[in-house]
C-alpha positions as CSV (number, residue, x, y, z in Angstrom):
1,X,-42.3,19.4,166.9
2,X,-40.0,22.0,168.5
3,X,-36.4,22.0,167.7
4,X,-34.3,23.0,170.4
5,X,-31.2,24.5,169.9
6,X,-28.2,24.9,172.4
7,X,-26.7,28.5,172.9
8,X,-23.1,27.0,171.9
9,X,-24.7,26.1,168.2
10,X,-25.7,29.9,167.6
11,X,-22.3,32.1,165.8
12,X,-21.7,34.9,168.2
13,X,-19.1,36.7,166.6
14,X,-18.8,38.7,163.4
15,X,-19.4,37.3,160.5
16,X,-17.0,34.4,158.8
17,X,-15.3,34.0,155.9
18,X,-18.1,31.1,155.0
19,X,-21.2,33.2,155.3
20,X,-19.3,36.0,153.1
21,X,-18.8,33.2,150.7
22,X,-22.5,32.4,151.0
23,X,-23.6,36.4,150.3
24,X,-21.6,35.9,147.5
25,X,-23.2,33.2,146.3
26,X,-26.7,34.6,146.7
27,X,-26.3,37.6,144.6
28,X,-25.7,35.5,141.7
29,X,-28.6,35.4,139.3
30,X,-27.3,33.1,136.7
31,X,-25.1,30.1,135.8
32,X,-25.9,28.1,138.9
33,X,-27.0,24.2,138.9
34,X,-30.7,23.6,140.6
35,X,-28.9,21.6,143.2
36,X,-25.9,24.4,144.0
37,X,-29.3,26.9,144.2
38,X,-30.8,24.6,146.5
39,X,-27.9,24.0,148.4
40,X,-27.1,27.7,148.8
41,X,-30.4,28.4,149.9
42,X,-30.5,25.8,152.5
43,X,-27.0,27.4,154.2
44,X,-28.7,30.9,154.4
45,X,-31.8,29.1,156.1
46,X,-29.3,28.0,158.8
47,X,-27.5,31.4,158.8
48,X,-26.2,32.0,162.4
49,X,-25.5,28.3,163.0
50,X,-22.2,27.1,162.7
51,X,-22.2,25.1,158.9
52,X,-20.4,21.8,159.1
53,X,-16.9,21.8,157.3
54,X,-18.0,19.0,154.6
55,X,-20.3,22.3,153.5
56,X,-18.0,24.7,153.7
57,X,-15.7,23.1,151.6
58,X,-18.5,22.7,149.2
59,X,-19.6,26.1,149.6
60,X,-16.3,27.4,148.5
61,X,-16.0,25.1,145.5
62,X,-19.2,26.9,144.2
63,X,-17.6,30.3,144.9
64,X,-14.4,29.5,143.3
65,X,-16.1,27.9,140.4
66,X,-18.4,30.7,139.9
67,X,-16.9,33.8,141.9
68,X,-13.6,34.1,141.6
């Protein structure tokens, strides 16, 4: 099955404050959950489409709670 994806979906602009969040995030090598790993990895799969705010806000909640 072939997923189609409209031009307006893809980020065409420098990089935002989420996906800075996210590289954050992936550099870490310990004190993450199995689910915030999972759900870290799943964002960077769908790097350069635009993340949903429900998983930004939880994005940032990982980062503040483990970055900051």
């Amino acid at each position: 099955m072939k997923i189609t994806v409209k031009r307006s979906q893809r980020l065409e602009h420098p990089p935002t404050q989420a996906s800075i969040v996210l590289e954050d995030l992936l550099e870490l090598e310990e004190g993450l959950s199995d689910w915030e790993i999972e759900f870290i990895e799943s964002l960077d799969r769908l790097r350069g489409f635009a993340f949903s705010e429900k998983q930004i806000s939880r994005l940032e909640e990982i980062w503040f709670e483990h970055c900051s």
